[in-house]
Every structure is written in structure tokens, then in C-alpha cells.
C-alpha positions in Angstrom: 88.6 99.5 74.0 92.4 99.3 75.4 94.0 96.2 75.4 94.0 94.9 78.2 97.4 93.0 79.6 97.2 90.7 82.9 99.9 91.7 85.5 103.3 89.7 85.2 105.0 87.9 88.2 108.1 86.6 89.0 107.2 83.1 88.1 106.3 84.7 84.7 109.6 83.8 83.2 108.9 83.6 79.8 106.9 87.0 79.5 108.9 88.8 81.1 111.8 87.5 78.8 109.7 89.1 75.8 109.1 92.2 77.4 112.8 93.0 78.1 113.6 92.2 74.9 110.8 94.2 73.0 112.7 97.1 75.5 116.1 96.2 74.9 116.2 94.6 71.6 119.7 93.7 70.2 121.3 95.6 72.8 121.9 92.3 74.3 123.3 89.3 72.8 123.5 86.5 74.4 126.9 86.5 76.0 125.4 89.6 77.5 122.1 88.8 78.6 124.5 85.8 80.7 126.7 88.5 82.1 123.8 91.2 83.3 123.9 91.6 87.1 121.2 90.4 89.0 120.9 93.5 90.6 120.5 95.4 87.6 118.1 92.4 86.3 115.5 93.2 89.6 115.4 96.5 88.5 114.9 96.7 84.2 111.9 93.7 85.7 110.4 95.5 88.6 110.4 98.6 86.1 108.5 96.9 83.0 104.7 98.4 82.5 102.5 95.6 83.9 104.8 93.8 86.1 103.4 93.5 89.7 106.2 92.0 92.0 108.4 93.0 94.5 112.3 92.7 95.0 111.5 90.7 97.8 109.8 88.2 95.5 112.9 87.8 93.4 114.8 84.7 93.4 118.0 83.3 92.0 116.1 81.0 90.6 113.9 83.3 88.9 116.4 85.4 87.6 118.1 82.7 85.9 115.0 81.6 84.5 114.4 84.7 82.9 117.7 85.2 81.8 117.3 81.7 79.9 114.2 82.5 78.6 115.9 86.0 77.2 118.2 84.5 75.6 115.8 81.8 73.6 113.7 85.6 72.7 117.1 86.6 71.7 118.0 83.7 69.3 114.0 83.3 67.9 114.7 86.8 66.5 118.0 86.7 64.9 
């Protein structure tokens, strides 16, 4: 039976921080992850499997949330 992953949102800061660092990995550290523009943060999000948003939806309070929440991934794993 597949596993079965609910769709993430934009409010779903901190699983979306975990899935773009499973894709990225180290490719960011965290002076990066702050500098990443939010342009280029809409799309890596609105292009992860189960994520079911729409740039519309984004906010600059979102993407700062995730960024945050990327960089605490980041550090757990170092």
C-alpha cells in the first residue's frame, strides 16, 4: 500500500522546510537559505511533490516563515 502524504500548504511552514531540504540538502547553508530570492523560493515550493498551493497564496510572511524553519532543518542536521 503507498504511503500516503497529505497535501502541503502555504501555512505548512515547517514541512515544507523539510522537504526543501531533503531536495537540496547542504546545498544551502544558512547564510544562503537567508539570501534565496523569494521569487525563486515560490517556485522550488510550488514545485515540491505534494504541495497544493498557488503563487497567489504566497506571502511574505510565509516565505520568511519557511525560510526560518529551513534554516532550523539546516542546523538539526549538521
Amino acid at each position: 500500500m503507498p504511503h500516503f502524504e497529505p497535501p502541503m500548504h502555504w501555512a505548512d511552514h515547517e514541512d515544507i522546510a523539510m522537504a526543501l531540504y531533503e531536495k537540496f540538502g547542504d546545498d544551502f547553508t544558512e547564510a544562503k537559505i537567508y539570501r534565496i530570492r523569494f521569487t525563486d523560493l515560490i517556485e522550488w515550493v510550488l514545485g515540491l511533490n505534494n504541495f497544493d498551493g498557488t503563487r497567489e497564496q504566497a506571502t511574505e510572511g510565509h516565505l520568511e516563515q519557511i525560510q526560518a524553519k529551513w534554516v532550523y532543518e539546516w542546523r538539526d542536521n549538521q
